[in-house]
C-alpha positions as CSV (number, residue, x, y, z in Angstrom):
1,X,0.0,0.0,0.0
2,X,1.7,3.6,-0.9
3,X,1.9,5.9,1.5
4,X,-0.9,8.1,3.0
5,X,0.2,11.5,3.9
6,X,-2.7,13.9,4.9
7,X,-2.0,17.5,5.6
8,X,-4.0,19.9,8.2
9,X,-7.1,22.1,6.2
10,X,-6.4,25.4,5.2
11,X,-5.7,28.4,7.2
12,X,-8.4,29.8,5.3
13,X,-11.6,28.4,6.9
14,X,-14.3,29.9,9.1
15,X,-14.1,27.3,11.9
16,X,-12.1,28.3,15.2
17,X,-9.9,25.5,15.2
18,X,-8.6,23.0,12.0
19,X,-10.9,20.7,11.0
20,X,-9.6,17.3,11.3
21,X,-8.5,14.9,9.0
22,X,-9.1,10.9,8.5
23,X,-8.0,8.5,6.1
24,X,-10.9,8.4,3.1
25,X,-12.6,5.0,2.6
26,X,-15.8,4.2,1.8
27,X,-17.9,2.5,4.5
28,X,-16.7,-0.7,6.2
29,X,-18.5,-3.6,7.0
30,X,-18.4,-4.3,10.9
31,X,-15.1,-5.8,12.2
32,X,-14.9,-6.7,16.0
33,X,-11.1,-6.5,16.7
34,X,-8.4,-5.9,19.3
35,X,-6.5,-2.6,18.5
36,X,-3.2,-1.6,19.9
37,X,-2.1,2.0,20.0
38,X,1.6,2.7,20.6
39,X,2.1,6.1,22.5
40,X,5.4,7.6,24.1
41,X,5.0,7.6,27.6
42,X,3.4,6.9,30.5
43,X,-0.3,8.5,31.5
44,X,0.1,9.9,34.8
45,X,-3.4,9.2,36.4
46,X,-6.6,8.2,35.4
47,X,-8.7,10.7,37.2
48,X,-8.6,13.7,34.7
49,X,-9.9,16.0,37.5
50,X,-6.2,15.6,38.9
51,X,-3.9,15.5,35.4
52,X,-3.5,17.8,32.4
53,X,-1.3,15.6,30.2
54,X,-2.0,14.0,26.9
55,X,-1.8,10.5,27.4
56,X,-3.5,10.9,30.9
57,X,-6.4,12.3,28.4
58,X,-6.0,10.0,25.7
59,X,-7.3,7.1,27.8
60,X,-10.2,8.7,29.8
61,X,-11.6,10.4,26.5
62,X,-12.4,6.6,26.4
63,X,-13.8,6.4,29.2
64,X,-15.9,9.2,30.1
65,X,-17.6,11.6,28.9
66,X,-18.3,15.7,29.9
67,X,-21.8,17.4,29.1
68,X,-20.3,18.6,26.2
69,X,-17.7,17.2,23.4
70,X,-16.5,18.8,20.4
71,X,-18.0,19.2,16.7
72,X,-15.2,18.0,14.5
73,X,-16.0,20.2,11.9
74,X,-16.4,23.5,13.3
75,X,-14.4,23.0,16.9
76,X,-17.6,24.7,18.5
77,X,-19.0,22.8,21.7
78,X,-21.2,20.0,20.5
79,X,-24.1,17.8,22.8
80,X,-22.5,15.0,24.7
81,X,-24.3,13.9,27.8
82,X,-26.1,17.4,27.5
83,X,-28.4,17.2,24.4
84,X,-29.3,20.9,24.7
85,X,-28.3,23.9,26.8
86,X,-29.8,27.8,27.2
87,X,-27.8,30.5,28.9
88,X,-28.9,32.8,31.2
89,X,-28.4,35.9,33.2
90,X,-26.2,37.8,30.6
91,X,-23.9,34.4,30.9
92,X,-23.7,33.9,34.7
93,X,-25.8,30.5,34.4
94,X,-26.3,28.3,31.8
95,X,-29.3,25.1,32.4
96,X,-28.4,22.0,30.3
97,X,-31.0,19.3,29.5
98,X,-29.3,16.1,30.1
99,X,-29.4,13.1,27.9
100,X,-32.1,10.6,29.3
101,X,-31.7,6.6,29.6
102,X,-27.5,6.7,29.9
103,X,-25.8,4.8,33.0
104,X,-22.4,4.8,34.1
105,X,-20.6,1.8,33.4
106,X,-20.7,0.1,37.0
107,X,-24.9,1.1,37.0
108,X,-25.3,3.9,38.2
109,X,-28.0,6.1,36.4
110,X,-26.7,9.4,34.7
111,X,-28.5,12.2,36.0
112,X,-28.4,16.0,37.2
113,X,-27.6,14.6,40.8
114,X,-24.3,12.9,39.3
115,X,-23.3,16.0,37.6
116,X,-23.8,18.4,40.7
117,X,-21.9,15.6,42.6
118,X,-19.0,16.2,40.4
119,X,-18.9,19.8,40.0
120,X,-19.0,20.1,43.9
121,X,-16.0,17.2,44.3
122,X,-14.2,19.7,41.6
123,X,-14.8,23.0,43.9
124,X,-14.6,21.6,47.2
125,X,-11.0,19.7,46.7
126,X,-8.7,20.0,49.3
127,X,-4.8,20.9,49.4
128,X,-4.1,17.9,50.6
129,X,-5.9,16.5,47.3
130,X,-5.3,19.2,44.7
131,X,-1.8,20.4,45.7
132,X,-1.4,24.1,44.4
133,X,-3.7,22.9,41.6
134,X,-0.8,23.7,38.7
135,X,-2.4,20.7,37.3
136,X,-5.9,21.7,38.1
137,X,-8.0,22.7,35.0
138,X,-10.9,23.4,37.4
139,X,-8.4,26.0,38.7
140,X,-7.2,27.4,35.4
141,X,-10.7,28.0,34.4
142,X,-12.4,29.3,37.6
143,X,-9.0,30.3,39.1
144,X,-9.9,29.1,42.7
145,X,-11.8,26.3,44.7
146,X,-13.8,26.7,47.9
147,X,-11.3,26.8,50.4
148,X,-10.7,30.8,48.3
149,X,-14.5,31.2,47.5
150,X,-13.9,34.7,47.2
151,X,-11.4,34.5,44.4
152,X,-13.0,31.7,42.6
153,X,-15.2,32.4,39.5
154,X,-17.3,29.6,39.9
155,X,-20.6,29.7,42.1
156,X,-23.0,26.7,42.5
157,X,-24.4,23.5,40.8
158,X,-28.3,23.0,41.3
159,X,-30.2,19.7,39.9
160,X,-33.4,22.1,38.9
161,X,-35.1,18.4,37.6
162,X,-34.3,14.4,37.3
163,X,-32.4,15.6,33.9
164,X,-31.6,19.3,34.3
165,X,-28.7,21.2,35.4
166,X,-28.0,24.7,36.1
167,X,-24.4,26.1,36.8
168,X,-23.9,29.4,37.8
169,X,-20.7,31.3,38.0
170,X,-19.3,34.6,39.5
171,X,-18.3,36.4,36.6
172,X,-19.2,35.8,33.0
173,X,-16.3,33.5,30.9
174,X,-17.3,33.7,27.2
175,X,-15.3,30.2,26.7
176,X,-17.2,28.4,29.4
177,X,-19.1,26.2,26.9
178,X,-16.2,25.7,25.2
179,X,-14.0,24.8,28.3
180,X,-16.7,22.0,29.4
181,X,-15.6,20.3,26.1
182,X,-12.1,19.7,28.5
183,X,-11.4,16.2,29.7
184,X,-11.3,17.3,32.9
185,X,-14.8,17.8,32.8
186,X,-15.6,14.7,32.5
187,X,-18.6,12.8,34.6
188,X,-17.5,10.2,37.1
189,X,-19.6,8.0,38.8
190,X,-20.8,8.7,42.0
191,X,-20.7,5.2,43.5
192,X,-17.0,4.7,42.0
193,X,-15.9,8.0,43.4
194,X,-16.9,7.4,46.8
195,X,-16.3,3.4,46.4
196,X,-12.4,4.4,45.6
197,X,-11.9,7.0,47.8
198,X,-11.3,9.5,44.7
199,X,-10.2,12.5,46.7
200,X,-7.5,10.4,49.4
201,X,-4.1,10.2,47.4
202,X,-2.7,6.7,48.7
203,X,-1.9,4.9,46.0
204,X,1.4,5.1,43.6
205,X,1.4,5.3,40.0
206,X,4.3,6.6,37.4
207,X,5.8,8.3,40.2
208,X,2.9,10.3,41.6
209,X,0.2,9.7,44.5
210,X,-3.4,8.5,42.7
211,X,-6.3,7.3,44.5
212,X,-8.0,3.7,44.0
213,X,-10.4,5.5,42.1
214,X,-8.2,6.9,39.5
215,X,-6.7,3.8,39.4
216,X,-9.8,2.6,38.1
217,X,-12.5,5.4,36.6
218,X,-16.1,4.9,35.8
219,X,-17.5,6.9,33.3
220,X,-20.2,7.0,30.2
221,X,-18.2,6.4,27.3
222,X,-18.0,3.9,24.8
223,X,-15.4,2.0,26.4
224,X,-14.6,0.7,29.9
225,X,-11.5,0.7,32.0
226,X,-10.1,-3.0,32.8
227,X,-6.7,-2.3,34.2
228,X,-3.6,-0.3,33.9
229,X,0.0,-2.5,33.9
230,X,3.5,-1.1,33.1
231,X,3.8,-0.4,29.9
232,X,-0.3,-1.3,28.7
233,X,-3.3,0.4,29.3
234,X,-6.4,-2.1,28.5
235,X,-10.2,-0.7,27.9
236,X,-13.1,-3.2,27.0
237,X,-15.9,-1.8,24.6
238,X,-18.9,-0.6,26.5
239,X,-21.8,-3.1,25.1
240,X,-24.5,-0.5,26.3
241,X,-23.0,2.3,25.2
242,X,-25.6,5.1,24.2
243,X,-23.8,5.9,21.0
244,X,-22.0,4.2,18.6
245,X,-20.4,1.9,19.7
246,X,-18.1,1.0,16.9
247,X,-16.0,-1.9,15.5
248,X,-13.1,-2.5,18.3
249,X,-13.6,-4.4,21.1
250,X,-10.7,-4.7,23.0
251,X,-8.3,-1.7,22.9
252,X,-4.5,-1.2,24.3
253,X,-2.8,1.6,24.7
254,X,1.0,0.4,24.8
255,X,4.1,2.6,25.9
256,X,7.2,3.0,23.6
257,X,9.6,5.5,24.8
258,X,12.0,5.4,22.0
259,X,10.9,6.2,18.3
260,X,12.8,3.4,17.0
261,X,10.8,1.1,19.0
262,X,7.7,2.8,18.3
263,X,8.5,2.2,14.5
264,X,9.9,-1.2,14.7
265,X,6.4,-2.5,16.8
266,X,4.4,-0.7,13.9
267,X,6.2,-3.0,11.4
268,X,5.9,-6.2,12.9
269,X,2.4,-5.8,13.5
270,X,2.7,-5.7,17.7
271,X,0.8,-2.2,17.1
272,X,-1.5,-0.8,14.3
273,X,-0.7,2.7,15.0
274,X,1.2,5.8,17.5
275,X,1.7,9.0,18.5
276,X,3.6,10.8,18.3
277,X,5.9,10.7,14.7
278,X,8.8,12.1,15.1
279,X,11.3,13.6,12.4
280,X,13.5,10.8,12.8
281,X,11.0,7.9,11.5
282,X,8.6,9.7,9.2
283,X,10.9,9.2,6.3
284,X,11.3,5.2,7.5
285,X,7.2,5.6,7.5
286,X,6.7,6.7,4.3
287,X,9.2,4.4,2.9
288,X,7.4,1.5,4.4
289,X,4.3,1.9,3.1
290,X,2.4,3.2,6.3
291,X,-0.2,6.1,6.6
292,X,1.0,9.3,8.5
293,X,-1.4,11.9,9.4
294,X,-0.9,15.3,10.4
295,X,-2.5,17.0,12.7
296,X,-2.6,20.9,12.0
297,X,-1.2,22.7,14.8
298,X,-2.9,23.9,18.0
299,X,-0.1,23.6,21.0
300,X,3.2,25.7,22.0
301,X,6.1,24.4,22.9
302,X,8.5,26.8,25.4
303,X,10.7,27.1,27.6
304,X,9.6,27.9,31.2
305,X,11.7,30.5,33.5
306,X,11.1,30.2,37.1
307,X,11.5,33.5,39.1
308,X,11.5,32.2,41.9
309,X,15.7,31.6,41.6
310,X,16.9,34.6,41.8
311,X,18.9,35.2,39.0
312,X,15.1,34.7,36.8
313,X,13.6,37.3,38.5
314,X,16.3,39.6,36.5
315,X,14.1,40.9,33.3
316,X,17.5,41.4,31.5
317,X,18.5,37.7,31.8
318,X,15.1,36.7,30.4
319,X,15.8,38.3,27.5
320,X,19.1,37.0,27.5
321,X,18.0,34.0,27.4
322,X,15.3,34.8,24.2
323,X,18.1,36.1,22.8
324,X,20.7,32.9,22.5
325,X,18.0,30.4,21.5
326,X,18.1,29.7,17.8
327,X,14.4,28.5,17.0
328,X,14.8,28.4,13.6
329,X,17.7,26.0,14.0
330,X,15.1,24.1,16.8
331,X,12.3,23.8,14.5
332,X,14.0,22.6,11.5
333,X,16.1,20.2,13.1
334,X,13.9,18.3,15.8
335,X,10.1,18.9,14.5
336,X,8.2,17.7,11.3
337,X,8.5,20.1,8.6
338,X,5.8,22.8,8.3
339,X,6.3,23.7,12.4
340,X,6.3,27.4,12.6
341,X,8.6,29.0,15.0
342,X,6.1,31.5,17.5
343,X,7.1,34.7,19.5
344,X,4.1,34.2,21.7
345,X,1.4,31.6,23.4
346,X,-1.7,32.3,21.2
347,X,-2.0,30.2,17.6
348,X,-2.6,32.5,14.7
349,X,-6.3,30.6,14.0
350,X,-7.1,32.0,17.3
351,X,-8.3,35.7,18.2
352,X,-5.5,37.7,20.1
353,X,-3.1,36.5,17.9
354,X,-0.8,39.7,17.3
355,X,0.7,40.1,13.8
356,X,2.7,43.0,15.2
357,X,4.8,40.6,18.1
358,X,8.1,40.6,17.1
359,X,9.5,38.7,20.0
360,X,13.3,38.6,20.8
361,X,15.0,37.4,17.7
362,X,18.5,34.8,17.8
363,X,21.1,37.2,18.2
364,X,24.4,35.9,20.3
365,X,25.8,39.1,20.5
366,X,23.1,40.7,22.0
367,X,22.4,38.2,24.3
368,X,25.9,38.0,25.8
369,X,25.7,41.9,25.7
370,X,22.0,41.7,27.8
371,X,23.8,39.5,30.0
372,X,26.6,41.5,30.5
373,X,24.2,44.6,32.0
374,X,22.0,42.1,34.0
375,X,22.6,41.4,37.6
376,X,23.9,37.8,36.5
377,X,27.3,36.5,38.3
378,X,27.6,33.3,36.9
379,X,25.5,31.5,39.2
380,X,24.4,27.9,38.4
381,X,20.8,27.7,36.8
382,X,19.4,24.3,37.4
383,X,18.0,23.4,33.4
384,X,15.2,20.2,33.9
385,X,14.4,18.4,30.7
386,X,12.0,15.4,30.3
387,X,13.5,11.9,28.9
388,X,11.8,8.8,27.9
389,X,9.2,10.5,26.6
390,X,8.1,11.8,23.2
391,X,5.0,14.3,23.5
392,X,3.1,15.9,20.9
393,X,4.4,19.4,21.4
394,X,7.9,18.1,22.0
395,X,8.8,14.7,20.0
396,X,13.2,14.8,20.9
397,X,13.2,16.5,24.3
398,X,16.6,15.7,24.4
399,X,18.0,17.0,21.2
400,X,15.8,20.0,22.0
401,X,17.7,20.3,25.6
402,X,20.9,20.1,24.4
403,X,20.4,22.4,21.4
404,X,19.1,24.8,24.3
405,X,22.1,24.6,26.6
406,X,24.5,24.6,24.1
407,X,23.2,28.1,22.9
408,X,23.0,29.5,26.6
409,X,26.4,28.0,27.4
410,X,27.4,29.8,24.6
411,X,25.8,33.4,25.6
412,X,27.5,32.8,28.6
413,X,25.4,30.8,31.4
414,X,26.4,28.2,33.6
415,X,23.8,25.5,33.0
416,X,23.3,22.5,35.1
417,X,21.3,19.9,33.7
418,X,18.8,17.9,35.3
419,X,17.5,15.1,33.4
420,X,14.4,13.8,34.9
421,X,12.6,10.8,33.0
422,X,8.9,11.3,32.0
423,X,7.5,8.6,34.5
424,X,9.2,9.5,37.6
425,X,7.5,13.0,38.3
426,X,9.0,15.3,35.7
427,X,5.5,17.4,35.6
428,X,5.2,17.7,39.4
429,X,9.1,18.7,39.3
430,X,8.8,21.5,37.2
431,X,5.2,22.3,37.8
432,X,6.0,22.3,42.0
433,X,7.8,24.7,44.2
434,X,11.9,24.0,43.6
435,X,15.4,25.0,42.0
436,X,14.1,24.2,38.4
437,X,15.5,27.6,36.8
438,X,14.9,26.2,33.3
439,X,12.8,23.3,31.9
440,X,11.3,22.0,28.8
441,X,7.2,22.1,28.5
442,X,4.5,22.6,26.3
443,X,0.9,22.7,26.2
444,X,-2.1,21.1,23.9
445,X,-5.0,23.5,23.2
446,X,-8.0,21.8,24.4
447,X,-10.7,24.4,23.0
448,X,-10.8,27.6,20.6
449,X,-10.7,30.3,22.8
450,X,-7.3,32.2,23.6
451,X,-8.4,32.1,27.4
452,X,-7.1,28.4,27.0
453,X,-3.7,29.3,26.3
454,X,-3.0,32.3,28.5
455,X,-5.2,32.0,30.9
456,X,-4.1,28.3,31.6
457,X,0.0,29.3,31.9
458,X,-0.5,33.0,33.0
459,X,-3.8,33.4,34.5
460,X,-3.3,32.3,37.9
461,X,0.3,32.4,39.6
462,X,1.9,28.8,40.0
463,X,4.9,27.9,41.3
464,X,6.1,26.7,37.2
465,X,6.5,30.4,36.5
466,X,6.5,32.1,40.3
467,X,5.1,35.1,38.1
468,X,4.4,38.2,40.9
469,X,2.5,40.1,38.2
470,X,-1.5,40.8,39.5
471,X,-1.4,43.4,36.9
472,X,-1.1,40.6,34.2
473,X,-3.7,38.5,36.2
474,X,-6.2,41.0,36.1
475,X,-6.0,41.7,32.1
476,X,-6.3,38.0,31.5
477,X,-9.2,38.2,33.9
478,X,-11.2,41.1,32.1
479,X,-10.5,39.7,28.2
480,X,-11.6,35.8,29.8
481,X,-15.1,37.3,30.9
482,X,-15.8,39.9,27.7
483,X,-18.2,39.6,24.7
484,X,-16.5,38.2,21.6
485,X,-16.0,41.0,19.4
486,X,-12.9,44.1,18.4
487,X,-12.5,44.5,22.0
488,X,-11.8,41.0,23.6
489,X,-9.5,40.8,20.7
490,X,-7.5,43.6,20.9
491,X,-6.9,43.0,24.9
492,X,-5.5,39.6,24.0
493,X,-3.3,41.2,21.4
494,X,-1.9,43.8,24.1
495,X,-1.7,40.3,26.4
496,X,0.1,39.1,24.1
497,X,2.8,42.4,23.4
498,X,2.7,42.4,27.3
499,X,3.9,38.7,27.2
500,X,6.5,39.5,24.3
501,X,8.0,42.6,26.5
502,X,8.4,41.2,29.8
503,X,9.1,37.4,29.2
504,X,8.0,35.4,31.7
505,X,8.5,32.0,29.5
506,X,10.3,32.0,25.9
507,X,7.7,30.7,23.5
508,X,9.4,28.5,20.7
509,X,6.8,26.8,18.5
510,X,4.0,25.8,17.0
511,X,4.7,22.2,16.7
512,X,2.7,20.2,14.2
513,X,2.1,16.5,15.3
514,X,1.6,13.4,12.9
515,X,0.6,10.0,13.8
516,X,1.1,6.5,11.8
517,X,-1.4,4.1,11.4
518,X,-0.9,0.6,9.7
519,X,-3.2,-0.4,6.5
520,X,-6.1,-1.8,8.4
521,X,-7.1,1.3,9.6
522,X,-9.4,2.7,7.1
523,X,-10.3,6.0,9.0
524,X,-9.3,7.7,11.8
525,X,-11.0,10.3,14.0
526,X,-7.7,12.8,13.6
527,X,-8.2,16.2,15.6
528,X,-6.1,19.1,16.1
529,X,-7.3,19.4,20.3
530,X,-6.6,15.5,20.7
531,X,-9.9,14.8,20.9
532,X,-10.1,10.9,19.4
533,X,-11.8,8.6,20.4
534,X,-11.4,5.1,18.9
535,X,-15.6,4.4,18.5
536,X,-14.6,6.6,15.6
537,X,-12.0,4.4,14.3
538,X,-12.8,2.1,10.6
539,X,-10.9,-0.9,10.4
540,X,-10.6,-2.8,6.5
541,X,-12.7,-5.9,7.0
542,X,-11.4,-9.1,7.6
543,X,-9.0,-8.2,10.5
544,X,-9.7,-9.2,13.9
């Protein structure tokens, strides 16, 4: 079979986000098959209240469902356990009229008592639970839970009937709709939550503290969790699933840290497809005959600066550090061609993109020269980097961190590095309060409002950045809760200059992600937020 290589749509489109792409086939008769799915590391947990990271998401998307999903065509919030919804009060409450006759997987009816139950379990976590809640989406979107009612956007959860839900919220947030399309917003089942103790953290997995029940979620979606091992993830279809229910019954989701390996499982047939591609294999990919599919881009990679080390909290050795990093050089060595290099967070398909950001350009001399007039001695700066791991923003995080500190060694810092693998708590490292002066992230948009990018890095301080900037705060505040239109735009765009000037992270691209796929996949629910769920996947008949 000759190669399949599908590119993003064009930029040219009304929709807020790319549509997707899928292999084209004509309709399949029904197959009833095993599927294995190669991915590069590790998920982190299974409760996605608790985790922000793809392959955390990649299995409960699965699982469970939120009220709302997303349309694949137009990226706009679509009906998923809601059917309909009407908002209210100029946008302070919205009622949703749930789907009737749907049941979590262990029983339990689906209902406006199970949502409430979850929105409250959301607001009222704990410290002890939640941590800071750096990888809290219920605290990037509503910036704060009960325990700071006062600073926290959102307001109550009332079952008004059997199958209707209002929400209410503090302040207006014109990408609330869209942010319930997150993973984190998925339903869980009552009886599981409180069955396995969902909210007491004594259970290890991948290097971080889970409870039984995120060992083990319950949700409404088309398949059901059967258990996690090193190295394999393994779902059952859900036989009374309320939708469609597809062609695969069994489904594994199998860790391969190194490319090679990724590639070499693909060809002996010990996986049918993975994510991510990297530069490295796409060429062996396309030689060999398999399909590769590119997503069109909608995630930043950067490099994150921590101010609470001293020598960070110096604005001149921020832009120091802009300054040495060659992202050209980045980009065309470590990403699939086509990645665009970025001088700030927002995606040009999004609003608040600013054409006139120039950023900090690759210039040695003027780095060393910045450097020079800082308050920088030569102090050690601690650099983390991920390894064994290959994410979607960030496919070589190890040719990318050496590229990195060869350039700032160059401009004159004294880099440490601190190589942390994937799977032993890199996130909570760099995420947490510590040395980490430098480190290696990146972040998936989940939905197409700019609030997602901004407001999830900048919008509330975290000890990642250890911003101490309420002015900044307070502008992603206002342009989260304004009216689409000239005005919310243009305050992104000066949230954006604001970002360029003062550089409290060094944006470094747009990174365009690919997957491969082996030839009994006929289609393939491709989608530029990573939202795929394998009901959506055709397989050629005659494979089991």
């Amino acid at each position: 079979m000759a190669a399949v290589v599908l590119f993003g749509a064009s930029a040219c489109t009304t929709a807020p986000v790319p549509t997707p792409g899928t292999t084209s086939a004509a309709t399949p008769k029904p197959v009833y098959a095993t599927f294995n799915f190669g991915i590069g590391s590790e998920p982190l947990s299974f409760d996605p209240a608790l985790v922000s990271d793809t392959e955390s998401y990649r299995v409960t998307r699965q699982v469970m469902e939120g009220l709302l999903t997303i349309d694949p065509v137009t990226g706009t919030p679509a009906p998923s356990l809601a059917l309909s919804w009407t908002e209210l009060e100029d946008g302070l409450a919205f009622t949703f009229t749930l789907r009737p006759g749907v049941s979590f997987h262990d029983g339990t009816p689906f209902d406006a008592a199970a949502v409430c139950t979850n929105f409250e379990r959301w607001y009222a976590m704990t410290a002890s639970t939640r941590g800071d809640g750096a990888t809290s989406m219920f605290k990037q979107v509503f910036r704060a839970f009960k325990d700071d009612a006062a600073n926290s956007l959102y307001d109550s959860c009332t079952a008004t009937g059997d199958l209707e839900v209002t929400l209410r919220l503090k302040m207006r947030l014109t990408g609330f709709l869209d942010a319930l399309t997150l993973p984190a917003f998925a339903i869980s089942s009552p009886t599981a939550l409180k069955a396995g103790t969902a909210d007491v953290l004594d259970r290890d997995y991948a290097a971080s503290k889970v409870s039984r029940y995120a060992l083990h979620p319950v949700g409404t979606g088309p398949f059901t969790f059967t258990q996690a091992t090193p190295g394999t993830v393994a779902l059952t279809a859900n036989p009374k699933y309320w939708g469609e229910k597809g062609q695969i019954t069994s489904l594994n989701f199998k860790t391969y840290e190194q490319p090679e390996t990724r590639f070499a499982a693909l060809e002996d047939g010990s996986i049918d497809g993975f994510d991510p591609v990297t530069p490295d294999n796409l060429d062996k990919l396309i030689k060999a005959g398999k399909q590769v599919l590119q997503r069109d881009p909608f995630s930043v990679m950067y490099l994150s600066l921590n101010q609470s080390v001293p020598a960070m909290a110096d604005q001149k050795v921020r832009e120091a550090i802009a300054a040495a990093i060659d992202k050209s050089a980045i980009v065309n060595n470590y990403f699939i061609a086509g990645t665009a290099t970025t001088a700030q967070f927002i995606p040009p398909k999004l609003s608040g993109f600013n054409n006139a950001v120039a950023g900090i350009g690759f210039d040695l001399t003027k780095a060393k020269s910045l450097l020079a007039a800082s308050s920088y001695r030569g102090e050690e700066l601690k650099f983390y980097y991920p390894t064994n791991a290959a994410r979607t923003y960030l496919p070589s995080p190890e040719k990318v961190y050496a590229q990195i500190a060869t350039e700032l060694t160059a401009a004159g810092f004294n880099i440490k590095p601190v190589p942390i693998p994937w799977n032993e708590g890199y996130v909570a490292a760099v995420t947490g309060k510590g040395d980490h002066a430098l480190s290696l992230l990146g972040w998936n948009g989940s939905y197409a409002d700019p609030d997602n990018f901004v407001g999830a890095l900048f919008g509330t301080p975290n000890a990642q950045l250890s911003i101490n900037d309420p002015q900044l705060v307070s502008k992603i505040t206002r342009a989260r809760s304004m009216p689409n239109g000239t005005e919310r735009v243009a305050a992104y765009e000066a949230i954006n200059q604001q970002l360029a000037e003062t550089v409290p992270a060094v944006p470094i691209a747009f990174p365009i992600s690919a997957i491969a796929l082996s030839d009994r996949v006929l289609s393939y629910p491709l989608s530029p937020v990573l939202n795929e769920v394998f009901n959506n996947v055709k397989l050629s008949p005659g494979t089991n």
